[in-house]
PDB file of N, CA, C and O in Angstrom:
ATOM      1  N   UNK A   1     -38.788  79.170  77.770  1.00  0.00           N
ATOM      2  CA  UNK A   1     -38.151  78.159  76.934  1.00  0.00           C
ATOM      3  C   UNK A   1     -37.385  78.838  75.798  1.00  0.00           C
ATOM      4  O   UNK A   1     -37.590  80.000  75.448  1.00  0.00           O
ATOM      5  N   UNK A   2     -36.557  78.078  75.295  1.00  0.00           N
ATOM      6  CA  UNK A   2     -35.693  78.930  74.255  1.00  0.00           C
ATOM      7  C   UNK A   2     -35.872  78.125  73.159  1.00  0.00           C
ATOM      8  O   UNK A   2     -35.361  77.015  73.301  1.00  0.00           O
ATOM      9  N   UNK A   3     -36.404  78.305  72.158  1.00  0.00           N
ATOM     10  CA  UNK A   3     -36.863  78.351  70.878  1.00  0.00           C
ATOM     11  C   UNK A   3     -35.731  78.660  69.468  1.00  0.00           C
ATOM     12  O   UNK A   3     -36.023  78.375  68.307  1.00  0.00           O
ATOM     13  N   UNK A   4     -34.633  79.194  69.832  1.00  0.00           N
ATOM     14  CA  UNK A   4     -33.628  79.178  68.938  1.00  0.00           C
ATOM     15  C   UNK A   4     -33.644  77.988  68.058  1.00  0.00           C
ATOM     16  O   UNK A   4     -34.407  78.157  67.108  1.00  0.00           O
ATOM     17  N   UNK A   5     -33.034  76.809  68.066  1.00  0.00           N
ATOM     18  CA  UNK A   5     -32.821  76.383  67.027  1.00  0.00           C
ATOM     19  C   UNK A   5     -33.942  75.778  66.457  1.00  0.00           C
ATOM     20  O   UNK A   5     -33.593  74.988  65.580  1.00  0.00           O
ATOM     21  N   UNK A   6     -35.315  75.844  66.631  1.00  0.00           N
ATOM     22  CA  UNK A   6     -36.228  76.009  65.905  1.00  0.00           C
ATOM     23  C   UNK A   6     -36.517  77.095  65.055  1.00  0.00           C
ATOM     24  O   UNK A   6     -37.062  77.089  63.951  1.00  0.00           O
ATOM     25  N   UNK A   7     -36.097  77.981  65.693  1.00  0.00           N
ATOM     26  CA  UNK A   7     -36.309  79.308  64.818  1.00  0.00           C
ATOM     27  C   UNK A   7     -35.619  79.510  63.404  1.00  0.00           C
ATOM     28  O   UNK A   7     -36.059  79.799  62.292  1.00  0.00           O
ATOM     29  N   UNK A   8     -33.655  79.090  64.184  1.00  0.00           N
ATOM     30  CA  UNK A   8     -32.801  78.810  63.095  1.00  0.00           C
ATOM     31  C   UNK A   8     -33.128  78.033  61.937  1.00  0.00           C
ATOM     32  O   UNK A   8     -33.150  78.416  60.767  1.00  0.00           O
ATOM     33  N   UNK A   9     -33.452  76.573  62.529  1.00  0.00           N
ATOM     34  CA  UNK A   9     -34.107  75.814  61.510  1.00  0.00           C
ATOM     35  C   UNK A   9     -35.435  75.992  60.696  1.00  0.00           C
ATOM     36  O   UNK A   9     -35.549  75.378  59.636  1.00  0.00           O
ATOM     37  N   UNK A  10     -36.297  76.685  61.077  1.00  0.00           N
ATOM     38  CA  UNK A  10     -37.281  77.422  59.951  1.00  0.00           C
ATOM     39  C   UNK A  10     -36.310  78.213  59.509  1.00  0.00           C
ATOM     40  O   UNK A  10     -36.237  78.086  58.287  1.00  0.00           O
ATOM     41  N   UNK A  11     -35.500  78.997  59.933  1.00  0.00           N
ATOM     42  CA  UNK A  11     -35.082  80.538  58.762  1.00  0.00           C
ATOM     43  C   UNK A  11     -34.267  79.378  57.955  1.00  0.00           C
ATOM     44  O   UNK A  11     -34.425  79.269  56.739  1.00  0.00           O
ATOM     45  N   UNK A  12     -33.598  78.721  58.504  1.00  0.00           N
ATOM     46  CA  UNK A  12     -32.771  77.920  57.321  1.00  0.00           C
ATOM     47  C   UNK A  12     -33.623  77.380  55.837  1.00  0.00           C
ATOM     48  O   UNK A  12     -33.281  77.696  54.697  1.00  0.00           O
ATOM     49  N   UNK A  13     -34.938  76.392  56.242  1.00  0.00           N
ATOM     50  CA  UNK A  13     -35.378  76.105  55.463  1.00  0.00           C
ATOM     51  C   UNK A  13     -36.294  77.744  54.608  1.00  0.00           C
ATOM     52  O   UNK A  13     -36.196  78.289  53.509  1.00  0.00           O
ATOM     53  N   UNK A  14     -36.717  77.872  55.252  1.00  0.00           N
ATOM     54  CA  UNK A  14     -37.114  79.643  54.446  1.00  0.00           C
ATOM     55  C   UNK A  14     -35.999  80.032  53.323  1.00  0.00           C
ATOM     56  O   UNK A  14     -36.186  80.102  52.108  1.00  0.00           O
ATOM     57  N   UNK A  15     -35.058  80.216  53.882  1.00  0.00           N
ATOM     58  CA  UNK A  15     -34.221  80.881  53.028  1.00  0.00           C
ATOM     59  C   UNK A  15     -33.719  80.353  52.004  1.00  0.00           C
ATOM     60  O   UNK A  15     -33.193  81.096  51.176  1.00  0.00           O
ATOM     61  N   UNK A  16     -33.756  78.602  51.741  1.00  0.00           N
ATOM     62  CA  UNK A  16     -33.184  77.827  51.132  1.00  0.00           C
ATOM     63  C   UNK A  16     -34.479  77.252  50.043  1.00  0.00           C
ATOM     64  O   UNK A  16     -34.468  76.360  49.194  1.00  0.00           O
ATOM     65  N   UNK A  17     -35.685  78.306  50.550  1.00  0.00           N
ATOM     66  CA  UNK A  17     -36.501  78.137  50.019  1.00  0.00           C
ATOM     67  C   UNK A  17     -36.574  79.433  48.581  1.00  0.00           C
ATOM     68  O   UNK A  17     -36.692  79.294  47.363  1.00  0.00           O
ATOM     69  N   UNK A  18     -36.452  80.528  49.388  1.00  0.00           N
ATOM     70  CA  UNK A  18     -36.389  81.586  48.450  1.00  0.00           C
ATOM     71  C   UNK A  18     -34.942  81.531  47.737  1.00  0.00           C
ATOM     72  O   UNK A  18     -34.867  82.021  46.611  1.00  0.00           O
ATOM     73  N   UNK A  19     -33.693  80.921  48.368  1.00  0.00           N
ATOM     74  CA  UNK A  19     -32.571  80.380  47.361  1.00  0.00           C
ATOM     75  C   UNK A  19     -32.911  79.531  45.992  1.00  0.00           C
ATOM     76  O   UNK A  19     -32.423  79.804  44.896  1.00  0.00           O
ATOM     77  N   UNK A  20     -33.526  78.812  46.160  1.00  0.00           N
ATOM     78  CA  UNK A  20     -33.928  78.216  45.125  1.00  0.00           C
ATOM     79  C   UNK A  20     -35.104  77.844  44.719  1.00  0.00           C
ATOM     80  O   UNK A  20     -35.662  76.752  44.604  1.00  0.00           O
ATOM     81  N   UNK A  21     -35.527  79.428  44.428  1.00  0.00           N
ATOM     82  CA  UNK A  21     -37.608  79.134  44.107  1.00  0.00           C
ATOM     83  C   UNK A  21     -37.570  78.355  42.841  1.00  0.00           C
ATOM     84  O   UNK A  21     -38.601  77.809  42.447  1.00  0.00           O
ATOM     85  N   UNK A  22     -36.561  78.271  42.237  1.00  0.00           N
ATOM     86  CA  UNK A  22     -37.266  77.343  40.596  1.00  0.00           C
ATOM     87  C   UNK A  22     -37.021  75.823  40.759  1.00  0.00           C
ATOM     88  O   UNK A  22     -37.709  74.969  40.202  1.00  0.00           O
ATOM     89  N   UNK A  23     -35.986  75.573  41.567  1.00  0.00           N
ATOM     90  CA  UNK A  23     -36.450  74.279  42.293  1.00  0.00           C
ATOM     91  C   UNK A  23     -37.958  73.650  43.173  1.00  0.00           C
ATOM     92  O   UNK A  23     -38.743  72.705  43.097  1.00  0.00           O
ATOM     93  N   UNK A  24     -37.688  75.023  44.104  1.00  0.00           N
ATOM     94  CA  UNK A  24     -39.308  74.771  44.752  1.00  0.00           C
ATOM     95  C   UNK A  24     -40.769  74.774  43.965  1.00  0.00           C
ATOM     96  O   UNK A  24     -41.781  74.083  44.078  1.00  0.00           O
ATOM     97  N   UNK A  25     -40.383  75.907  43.098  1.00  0.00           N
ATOM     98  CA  UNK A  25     -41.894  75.546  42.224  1.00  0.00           C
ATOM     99  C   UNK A  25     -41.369  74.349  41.072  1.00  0.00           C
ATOM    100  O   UNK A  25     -42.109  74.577  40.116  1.00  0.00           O
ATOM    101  N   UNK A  26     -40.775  73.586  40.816  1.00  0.00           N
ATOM    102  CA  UNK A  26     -41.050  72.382  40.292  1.00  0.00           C
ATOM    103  C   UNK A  26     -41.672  71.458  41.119  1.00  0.00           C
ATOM    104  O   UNK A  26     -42.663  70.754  40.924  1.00  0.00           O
ATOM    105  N   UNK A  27     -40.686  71.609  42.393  1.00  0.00           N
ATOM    106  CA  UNK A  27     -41.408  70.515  43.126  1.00  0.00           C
ATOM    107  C   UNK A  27     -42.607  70.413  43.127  1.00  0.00           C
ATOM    108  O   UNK A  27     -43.256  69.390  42.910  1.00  0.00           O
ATOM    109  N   UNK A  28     -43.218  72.068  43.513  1.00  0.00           N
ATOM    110  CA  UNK A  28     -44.679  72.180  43.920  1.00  0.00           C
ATOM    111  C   UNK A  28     -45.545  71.684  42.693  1.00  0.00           C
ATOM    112  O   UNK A  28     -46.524  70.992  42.971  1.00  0.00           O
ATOM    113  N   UNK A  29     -45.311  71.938  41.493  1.00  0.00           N
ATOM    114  CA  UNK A  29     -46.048  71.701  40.513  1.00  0.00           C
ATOM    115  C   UNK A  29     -45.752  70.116  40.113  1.00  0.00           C
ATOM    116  O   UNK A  29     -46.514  69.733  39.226  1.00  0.00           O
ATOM    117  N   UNK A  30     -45.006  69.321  40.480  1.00  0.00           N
ATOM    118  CA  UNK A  30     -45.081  67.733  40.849  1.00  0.00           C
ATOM    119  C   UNK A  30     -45.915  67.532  41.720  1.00  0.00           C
ATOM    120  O   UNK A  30     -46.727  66.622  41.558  1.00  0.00           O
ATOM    121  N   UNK A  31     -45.934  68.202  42.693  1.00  0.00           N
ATOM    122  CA  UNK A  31     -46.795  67.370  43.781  1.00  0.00           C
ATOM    123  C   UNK A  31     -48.090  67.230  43.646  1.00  0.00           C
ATOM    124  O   UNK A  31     -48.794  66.227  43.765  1.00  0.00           O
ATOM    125  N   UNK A  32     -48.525  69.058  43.212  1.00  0.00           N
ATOM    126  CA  UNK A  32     -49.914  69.455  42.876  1.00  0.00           C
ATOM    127  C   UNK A  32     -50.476  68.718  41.738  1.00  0.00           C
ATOM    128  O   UNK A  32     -51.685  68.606  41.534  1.00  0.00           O
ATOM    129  N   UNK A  33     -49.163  68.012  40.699  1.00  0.00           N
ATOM    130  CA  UNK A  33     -50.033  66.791  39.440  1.00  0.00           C
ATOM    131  C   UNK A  33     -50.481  65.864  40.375  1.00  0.00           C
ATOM    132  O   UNK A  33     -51.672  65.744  40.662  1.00  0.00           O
ATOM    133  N   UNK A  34     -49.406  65.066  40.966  1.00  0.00           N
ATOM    134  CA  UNK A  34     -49.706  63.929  41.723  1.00  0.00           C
ATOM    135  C   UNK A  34     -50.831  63.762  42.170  1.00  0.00           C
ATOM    136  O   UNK A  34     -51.651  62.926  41.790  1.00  0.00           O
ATOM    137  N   UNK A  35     -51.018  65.032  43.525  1.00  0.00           N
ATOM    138  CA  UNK A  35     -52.849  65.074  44.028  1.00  0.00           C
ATOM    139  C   UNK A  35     -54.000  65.128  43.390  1.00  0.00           C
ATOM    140  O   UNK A  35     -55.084  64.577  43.581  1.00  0.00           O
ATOM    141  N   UNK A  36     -53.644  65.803  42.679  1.00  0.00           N
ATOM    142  CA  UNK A  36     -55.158  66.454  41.961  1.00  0.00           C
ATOM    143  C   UNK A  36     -55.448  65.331  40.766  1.00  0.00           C
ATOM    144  O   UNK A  36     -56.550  65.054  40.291  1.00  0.00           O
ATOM    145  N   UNK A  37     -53.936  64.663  40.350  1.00  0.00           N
ATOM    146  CA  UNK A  37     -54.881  63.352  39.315  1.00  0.00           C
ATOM    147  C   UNK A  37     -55.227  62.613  40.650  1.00  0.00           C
ATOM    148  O   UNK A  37     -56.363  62.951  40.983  1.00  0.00           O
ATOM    149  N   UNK A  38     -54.835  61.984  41.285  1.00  0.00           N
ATOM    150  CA  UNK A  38     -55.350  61.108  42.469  1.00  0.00           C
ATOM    151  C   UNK A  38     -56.605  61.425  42.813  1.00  0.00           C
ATOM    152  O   UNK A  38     -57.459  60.539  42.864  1.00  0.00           O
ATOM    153  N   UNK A  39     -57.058  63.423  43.252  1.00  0.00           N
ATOM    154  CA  UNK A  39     -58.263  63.269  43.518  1.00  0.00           C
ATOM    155  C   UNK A  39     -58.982  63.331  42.757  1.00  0.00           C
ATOM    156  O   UNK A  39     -60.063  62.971  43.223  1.00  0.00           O
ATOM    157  N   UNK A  40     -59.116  63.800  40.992  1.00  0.00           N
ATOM    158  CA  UNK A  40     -59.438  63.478  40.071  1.00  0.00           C
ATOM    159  C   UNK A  40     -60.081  62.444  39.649  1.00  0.00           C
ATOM    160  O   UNK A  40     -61.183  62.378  39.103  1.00  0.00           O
ATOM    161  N   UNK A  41     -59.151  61.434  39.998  1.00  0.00           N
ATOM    162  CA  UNK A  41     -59.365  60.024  39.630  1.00  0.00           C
ATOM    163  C   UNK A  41     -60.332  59.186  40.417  1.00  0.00           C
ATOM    164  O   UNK A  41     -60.822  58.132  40.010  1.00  0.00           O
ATOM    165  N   UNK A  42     -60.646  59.954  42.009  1.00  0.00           N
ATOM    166  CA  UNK A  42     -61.843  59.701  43.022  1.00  0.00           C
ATOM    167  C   UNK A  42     -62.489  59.729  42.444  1.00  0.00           C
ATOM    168  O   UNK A  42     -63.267  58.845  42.085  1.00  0.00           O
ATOM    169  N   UNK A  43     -62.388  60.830  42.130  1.00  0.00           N
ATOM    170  CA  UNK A  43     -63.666  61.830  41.723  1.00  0.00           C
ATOM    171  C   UNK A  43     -64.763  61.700  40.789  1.00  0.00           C
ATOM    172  O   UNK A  43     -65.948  61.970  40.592  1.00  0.00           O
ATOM    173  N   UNK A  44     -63.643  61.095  40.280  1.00  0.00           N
ATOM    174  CA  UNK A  44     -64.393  60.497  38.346  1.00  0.00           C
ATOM    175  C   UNK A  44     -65.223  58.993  38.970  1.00  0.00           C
ATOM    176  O   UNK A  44     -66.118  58.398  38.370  1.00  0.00           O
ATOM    177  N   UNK A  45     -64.638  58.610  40.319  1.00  0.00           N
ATOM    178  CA  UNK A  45     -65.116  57.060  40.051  1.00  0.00           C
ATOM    179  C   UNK A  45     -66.146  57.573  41.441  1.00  0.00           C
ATOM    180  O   UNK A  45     -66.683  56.779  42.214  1.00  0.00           O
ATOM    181  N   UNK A  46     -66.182  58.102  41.468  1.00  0.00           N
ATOM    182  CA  UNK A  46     -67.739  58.614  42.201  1.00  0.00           C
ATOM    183  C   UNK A  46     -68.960  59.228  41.566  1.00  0.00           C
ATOM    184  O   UNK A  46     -70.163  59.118  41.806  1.00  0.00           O
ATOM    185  N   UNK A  47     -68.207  59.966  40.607  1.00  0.00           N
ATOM    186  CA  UNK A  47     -69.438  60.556  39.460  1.00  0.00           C
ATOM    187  C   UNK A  47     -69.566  59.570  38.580  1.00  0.00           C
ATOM    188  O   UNK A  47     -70.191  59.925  37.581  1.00  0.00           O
ATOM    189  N   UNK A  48     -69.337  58.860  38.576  1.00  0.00           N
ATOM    190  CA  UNK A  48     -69.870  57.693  37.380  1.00  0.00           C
ATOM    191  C   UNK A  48     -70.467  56.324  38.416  1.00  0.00           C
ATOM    192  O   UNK A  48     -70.389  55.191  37.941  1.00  0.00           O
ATOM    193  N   UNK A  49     -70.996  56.500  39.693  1.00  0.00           N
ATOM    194  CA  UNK A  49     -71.295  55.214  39.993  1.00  0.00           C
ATOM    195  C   UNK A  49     -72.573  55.756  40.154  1.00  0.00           C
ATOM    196  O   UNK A  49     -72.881  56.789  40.747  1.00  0.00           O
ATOM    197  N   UNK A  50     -73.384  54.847  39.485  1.00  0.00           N
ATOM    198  CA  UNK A  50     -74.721  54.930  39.645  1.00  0.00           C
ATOM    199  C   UNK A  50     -75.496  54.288  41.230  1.00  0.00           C
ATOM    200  O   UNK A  50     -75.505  53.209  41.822  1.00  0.00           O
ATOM    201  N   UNK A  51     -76.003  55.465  41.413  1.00  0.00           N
ATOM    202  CA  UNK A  51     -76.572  55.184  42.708  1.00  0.00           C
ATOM    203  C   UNK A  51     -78.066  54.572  42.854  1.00  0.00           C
ATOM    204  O   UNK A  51     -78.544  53.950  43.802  1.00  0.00           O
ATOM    205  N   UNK A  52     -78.765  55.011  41.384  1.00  0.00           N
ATOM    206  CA  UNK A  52     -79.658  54.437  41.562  1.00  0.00           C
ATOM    207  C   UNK A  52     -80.122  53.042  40.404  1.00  0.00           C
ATOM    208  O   UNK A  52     -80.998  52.898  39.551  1.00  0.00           O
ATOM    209  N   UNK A  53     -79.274  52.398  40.812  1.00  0.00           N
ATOM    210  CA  UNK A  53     -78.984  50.804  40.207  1.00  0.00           C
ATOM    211  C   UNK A  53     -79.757  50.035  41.180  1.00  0.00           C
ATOM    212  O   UNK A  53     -79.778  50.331  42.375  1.00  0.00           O
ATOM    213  N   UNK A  54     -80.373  49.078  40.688  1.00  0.00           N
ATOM    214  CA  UNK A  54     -80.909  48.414  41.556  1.00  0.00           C
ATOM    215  C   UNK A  54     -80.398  46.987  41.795  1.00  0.00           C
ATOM    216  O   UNK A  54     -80.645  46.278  40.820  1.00  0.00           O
ATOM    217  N   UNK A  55     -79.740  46.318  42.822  1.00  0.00           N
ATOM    218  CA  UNK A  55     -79.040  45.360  43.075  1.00  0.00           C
ATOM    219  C   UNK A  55     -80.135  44.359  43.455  1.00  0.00           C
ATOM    220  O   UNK A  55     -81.094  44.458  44.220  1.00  0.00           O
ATOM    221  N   UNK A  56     -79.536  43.019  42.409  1.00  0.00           N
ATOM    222  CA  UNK A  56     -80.029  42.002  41.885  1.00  0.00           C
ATOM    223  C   UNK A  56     -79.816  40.995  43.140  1.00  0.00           C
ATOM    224  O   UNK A  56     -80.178  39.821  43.058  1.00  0.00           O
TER     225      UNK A  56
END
């Protein structure tokens, strides 16, 4: 099978990656807020539920 323009198309995005790393690490450091308050925000509402409550 011939795999070329897959290949092309990773080197494209690769390269357009290391073209513009201060674009890419903004992005990355948007995304990485986004998740980590999201899982944060699990997180917090799992450590604060009392498990041993006794339902009325």
């Amino acid at each position: 099978m011939n795999y070329k323009v897959i290949e092309n198309l990773l080197g494209d995005i690769y390269q357009f990656g290391f073209d513009n790393i201060i674009i890419i690490a903004i992005f990355w450091i948007i995304i990485m807020f986004f998740f980590l308050r999201q899982l944060s925000k699990r997180d917090n509402e799992f450590y604060l539920k009392d498990f041993f409550k006794k339902n009325k």
